[in-house]
Structure formats: C-alpha cells, structure tokens
C-alpha positions as CSV (number, residue, x, y, z in Angstrom):
1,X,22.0,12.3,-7.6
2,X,25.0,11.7,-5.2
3,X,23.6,8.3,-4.1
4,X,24.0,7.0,-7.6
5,X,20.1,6.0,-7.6
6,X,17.2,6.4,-9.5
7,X,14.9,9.1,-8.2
8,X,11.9,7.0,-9.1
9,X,13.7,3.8,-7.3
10,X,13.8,6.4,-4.2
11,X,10.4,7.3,-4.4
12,X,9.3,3.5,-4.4
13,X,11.4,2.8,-1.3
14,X,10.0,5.8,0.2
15,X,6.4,5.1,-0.4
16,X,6.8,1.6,0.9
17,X,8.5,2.9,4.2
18,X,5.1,5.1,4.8
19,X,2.7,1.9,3.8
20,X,4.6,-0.2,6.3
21,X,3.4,2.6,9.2
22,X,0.3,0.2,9.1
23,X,0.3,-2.3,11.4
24,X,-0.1,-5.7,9.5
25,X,1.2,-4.6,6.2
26,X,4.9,-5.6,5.1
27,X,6.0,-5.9,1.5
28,X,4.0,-8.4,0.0
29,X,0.8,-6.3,0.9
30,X,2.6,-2.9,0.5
31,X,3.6,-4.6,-3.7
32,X,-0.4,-5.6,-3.7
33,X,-1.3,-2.4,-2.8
34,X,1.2,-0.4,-4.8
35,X,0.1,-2.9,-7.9
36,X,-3.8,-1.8,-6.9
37,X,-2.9,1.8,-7.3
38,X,-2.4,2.4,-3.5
39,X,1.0,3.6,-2.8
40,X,1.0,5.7,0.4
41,X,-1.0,6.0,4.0
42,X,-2.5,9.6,2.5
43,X,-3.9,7.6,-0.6
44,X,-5.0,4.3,1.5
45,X,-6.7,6.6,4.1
46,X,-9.5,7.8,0.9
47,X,-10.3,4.2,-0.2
48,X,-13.4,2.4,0.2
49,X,-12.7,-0.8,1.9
50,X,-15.0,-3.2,-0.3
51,X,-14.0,-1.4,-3.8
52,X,-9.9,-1.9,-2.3
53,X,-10.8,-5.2,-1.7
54,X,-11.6,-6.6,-4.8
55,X,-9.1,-4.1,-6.7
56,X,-6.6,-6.8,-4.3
57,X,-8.2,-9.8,-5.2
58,X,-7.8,-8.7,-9.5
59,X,-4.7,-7.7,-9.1
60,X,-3.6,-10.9,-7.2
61,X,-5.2,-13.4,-9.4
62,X,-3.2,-11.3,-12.5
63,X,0.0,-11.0,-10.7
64,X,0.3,-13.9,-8.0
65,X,2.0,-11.1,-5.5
66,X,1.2,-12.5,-2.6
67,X,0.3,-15.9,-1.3
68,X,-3.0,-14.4,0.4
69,X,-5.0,-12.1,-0.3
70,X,-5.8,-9.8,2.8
71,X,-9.1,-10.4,4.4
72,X,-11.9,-7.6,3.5
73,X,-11.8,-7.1,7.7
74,X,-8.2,-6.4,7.5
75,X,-8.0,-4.2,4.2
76,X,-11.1,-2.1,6.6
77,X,-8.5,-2.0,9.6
78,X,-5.8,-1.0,7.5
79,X,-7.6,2.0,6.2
80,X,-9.0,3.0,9.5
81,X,-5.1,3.2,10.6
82,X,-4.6,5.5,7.6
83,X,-7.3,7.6,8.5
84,X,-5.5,8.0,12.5
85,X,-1.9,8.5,10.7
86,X,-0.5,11.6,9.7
87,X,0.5,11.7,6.3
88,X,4.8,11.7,6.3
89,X,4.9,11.4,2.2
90,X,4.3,14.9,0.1
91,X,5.7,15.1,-3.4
C-alpha cells in the first residue's frame, strides 16, 4: 500500500526473484515458465520434466517469449534444483 504498487505487480516480482534461485533461468525462462503455469521453485519442484517440456514448447510457439526453447535436459536440471531448494515463496 505505501509503495504505491500493485499487490499482484508485487507478487509477480516476487515469484520471479524465487524462479531465478535456479541456476540457468533468468527472465525469459522465468516469463515461459510463469506463461506454462509454473511460477515458483515450490511449484517447479512437482513437475514432470517431459509433460513441462512440451507445456514450454506450446506456450512458446503461441507466445514467441523466448528465442529458445529450453532443452528437455535442462527443464530436467532445473527441476532437480527445485527439488534441493527450500521453498522462500508462501502466500
């Protein structure tokens, strides 16, 4: 309320800040992910890699995001980080 923002703005900011924890994922990947319906480590960490995968690869070909679309080896490494991170995000 004092800062003048949006408390959903916040929250957007805040969810990104916990996806970029993950080494190799900045804010193109942390948008893809957010637009595949992944928007924190807690709810990366529960995802099947392959299913994630081609959730990214919709979602890009709809939205043009990114210029890549991370590799199916990465998209397994980056949940395997969320599984060793502790979750920072409760709302």
């Amino acid at each position: 309320e004092d800062s003048g923002l949006d408390e959903s703005r916040i929250l957007v900011w805040v969810n990104m800040a916990d996806l970029f924890r993950i080494n190799g994922v900045a804010s193109q990947f942390a948008e893809l992910l957010k637009a595949a319906g992944v928007d924190t480590v807690k709810e990366l960490r529960n995802r099947n890699a392959e299913n994630l995968h081609a959730k990214l690869v919709e979602v890009q070909e709809e939205k043009k995001i990114t210029r890549t679309v991370p590799a199916l080896s990465r998209v397994e490494d980056f949940i395997e980080q969320a599984k060793k991170l502790e979750p920072m995000v409760t709302y």
